[in-house]
C-alpha positions as a Markdown table, in Angstrom:
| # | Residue | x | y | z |
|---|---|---|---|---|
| 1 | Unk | 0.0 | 0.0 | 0.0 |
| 2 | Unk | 1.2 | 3.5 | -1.1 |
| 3 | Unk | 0.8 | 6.6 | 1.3 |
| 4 | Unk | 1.3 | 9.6 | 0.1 |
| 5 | Unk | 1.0 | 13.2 | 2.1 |
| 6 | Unk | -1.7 | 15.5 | 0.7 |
| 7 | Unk | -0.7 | 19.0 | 1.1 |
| 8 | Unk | -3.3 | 22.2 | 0.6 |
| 9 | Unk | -2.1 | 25.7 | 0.3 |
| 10 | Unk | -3.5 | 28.6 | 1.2 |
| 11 | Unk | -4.1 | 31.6 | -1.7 |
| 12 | Unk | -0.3 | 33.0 | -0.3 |
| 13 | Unk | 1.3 | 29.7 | -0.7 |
| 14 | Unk | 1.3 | 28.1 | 2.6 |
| 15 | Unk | 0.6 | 24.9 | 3.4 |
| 16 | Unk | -2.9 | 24.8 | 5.7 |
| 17 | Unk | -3.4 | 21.3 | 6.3 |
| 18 | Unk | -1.8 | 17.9 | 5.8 |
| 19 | Unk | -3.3 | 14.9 | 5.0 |
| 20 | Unk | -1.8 | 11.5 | 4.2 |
| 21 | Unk | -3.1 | 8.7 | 2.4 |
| 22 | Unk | -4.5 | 8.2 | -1.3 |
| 23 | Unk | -3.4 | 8.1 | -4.7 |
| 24 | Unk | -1.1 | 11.1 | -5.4 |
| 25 | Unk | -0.2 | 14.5 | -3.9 |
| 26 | Unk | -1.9 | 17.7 | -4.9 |
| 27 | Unk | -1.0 | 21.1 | -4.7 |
| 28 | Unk | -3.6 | 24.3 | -5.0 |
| 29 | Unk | -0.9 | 26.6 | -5.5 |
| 30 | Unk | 2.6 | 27.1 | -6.6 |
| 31 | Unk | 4.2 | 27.4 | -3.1 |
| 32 | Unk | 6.3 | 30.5 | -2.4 |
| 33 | Unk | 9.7 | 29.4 | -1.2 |
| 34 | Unk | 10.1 | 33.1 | 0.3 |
| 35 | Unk | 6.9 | 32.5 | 2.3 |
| 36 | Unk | 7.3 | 29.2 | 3.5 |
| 37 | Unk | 9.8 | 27.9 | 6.5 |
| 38 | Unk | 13.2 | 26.7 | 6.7 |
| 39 | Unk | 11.6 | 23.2 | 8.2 |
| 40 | Unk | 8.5 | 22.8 | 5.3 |
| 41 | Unk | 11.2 | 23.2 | 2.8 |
| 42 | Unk | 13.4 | 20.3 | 4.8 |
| 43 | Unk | 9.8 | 18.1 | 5.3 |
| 44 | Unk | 9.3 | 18.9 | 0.9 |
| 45 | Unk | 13.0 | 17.9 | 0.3 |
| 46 | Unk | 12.8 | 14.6 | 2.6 |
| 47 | Unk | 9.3 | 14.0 | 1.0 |
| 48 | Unk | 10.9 | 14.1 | -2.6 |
| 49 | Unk | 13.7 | 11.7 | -1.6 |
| 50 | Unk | 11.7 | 9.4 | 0.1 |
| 51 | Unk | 9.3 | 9.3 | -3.4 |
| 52 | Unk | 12.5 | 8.7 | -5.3 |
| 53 | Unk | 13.7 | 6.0 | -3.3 |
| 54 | Unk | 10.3 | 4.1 | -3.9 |
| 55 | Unk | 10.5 | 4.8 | -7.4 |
| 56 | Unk | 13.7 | 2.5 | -7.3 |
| 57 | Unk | 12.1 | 0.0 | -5.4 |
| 58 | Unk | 8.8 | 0.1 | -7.3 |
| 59 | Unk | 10.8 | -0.3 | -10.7 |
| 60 | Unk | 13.6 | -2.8 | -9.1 |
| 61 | Unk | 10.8 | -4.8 | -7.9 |
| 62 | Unk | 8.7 | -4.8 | -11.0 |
| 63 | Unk | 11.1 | -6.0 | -12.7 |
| 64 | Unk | 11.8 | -8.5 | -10.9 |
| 65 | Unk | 8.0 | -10.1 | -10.7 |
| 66 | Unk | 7.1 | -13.0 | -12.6 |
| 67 | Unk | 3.3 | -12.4 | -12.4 |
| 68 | Unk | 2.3 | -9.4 | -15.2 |
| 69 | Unk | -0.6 | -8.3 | -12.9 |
| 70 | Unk | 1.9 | -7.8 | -9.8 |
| 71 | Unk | 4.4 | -5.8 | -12.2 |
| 72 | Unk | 1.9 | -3.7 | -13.6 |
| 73 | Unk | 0.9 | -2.5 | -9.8 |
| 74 | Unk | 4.7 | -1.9 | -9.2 |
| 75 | Unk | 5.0 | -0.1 | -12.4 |
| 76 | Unk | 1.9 | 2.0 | -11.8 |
| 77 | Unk | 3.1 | 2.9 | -8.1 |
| 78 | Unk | 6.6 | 3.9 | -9.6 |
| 79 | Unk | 4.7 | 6.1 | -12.2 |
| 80 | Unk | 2.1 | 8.0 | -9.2 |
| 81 | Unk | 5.6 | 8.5 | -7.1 |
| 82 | Unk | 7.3 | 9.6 | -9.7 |
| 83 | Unk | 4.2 | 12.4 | -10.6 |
| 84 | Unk | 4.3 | 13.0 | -6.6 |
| 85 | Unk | 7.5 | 14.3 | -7.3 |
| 86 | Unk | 7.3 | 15.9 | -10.5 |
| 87 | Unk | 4.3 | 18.3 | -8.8 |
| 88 | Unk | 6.6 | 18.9 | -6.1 |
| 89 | Unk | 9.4 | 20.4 | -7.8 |
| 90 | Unk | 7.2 | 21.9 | -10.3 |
| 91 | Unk | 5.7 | 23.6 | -7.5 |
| 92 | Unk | 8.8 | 25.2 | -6.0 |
């Protein structure tokens, strides 16, 4: 199971509540890196490696699988972390 934090910014670009769980992150806004803290940047940053690290794993273990329904699901989950991560640094 994939968890994912869900992040909703405010019209000013900070973040107003966190949510985790679902399918993929979304962002409202573009944040603001002038208006957002030293430790939300670190959180975004740790967020992004820990989404890359999965992609890895998600790809590594895809292809590894023998069963085409089981790598499909790994390769799907690679693709939604890799998006996660794409929105992120899109959004910065």
């Amino acid at each position: 199971m994939i968890f994912l934090l869900y992040l909703k910014i405010d019209s000013n670009g900070k973040i107003i509540k966190k949510n985790i769980g679902g399918d993929l992150m979304t962002l409202t806004n573009s944040l603001k890196l002038d208006q957002i803290s030293d430790m939300e940047l670190q959180n975004i940053r740790e967020i992004v490696n820990s989404h890359q690290v999965m992609i890895s794993k998600f790809n590594e273990y895809s292809s590894k699988c023998q069963d085409p329904q089981i790598q499909q699901m790994f390769s799907q989950s690679a693709q939604s972390a890799q998006q996660t991560v794409n929105i992120l640094i899109q959004s910065l």
